[in-house]
C-alpha positions as CSV (number, residue, x, y, z in Angstrom):
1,X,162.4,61.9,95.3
2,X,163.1,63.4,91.9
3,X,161.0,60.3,90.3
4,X,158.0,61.0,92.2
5,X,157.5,64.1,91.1
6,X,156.3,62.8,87.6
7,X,154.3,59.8,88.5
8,X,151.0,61.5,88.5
9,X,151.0,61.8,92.9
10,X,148.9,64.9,92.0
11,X,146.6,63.0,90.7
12,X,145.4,61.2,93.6
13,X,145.7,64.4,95.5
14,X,141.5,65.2,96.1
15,X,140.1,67.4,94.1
16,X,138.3,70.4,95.5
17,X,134.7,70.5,95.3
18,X,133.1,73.7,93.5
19,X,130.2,74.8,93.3
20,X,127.9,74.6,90.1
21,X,126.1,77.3,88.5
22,X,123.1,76.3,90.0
23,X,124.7,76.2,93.7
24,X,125.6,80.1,92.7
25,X,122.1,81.4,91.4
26,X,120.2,79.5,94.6
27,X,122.6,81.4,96.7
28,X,121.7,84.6,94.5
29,X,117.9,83.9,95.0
30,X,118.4,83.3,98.8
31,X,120.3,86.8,99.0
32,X,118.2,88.3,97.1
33,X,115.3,87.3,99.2
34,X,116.6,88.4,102.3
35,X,117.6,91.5,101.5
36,X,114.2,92.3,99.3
37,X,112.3,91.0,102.9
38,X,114.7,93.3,105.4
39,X,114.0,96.1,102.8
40,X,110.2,95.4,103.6
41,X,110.2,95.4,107.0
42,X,112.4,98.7,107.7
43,X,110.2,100.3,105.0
44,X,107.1,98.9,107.1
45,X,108.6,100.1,110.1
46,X,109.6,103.9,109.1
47,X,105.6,104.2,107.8
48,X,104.5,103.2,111.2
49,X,107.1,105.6,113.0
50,X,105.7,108.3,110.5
51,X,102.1,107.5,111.3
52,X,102.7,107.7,115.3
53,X,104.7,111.1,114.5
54,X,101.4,113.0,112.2
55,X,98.8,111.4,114.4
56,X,100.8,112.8,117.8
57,X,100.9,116.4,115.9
58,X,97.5,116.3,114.8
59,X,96.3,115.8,118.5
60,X,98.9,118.1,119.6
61,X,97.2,120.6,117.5
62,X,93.8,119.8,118.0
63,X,94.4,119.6,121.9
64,X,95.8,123.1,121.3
65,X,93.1,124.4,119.0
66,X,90.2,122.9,121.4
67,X,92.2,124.7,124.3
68,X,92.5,127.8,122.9
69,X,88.4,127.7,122.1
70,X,87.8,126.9,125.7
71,X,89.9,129.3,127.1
72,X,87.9,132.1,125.0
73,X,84.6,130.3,126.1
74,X,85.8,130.7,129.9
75,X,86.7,134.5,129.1
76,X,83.4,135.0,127.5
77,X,81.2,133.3,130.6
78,X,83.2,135.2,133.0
79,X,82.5,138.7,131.4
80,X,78.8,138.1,130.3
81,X,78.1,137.1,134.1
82,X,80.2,140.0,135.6
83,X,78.1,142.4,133.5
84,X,75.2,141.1,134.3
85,X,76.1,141.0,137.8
86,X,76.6,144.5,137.5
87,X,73.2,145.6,136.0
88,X,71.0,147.1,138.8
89,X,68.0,145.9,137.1
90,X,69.0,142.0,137.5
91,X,67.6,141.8,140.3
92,X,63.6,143.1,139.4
93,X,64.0,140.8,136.6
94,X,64.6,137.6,138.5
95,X,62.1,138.5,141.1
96,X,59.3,139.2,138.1
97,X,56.6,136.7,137.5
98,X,57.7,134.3,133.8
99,X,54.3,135.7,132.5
100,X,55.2,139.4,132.9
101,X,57.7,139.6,130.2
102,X,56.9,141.5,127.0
């Protein structure tokens, strides 16, 4: 047992495979890649959930805005008709002939 300890056994023993520079740098570029492409597409994806988020508080605000406007419209009808309701005259004017008017 003590002989075979210097006859070169280790030798024949197989000798682990490693890896080349090459083999290192390909796996590099391949890491590389991927994370350059998954840094893309979250980047793509936070611009389109900040898109939805403007455009849905620009319409928020316009649908307010437009609202608001028709509201005041509505308030303004109501009281033009309610004052003319309330003239006493209205009525001698809608019963005049058009060609009467001066």
């Amino acid at each position: 047992m003590a002989s075979s300890e210097g006859t070169g056994e280790t030798a024949r023993l197989p000798r682990r495979h490693r890896w080349s520079l090459r083999n290192y740098m390909a796996l590099l570029m391949v890491v590389l890649i991927s994370v350059a492409a998954l840094a893309a597409f979250s980047v793509r994806t936070m611009a389109e959930q900040d898109a939805w988020k403007a455009a849905k508080a620009d319409v928020d605000y316009a649908a307010a805005a437009a609202s608001t406007q028709l509201s005041d419209v509505v308030v303004l009808l109501q009281q033009t008709t309610a004052k003319l309701a309330a003239n006493p005259q209205i009525a001698s004017v809608i019963a005049a002939p058009a060609g009467t008017c001066t």
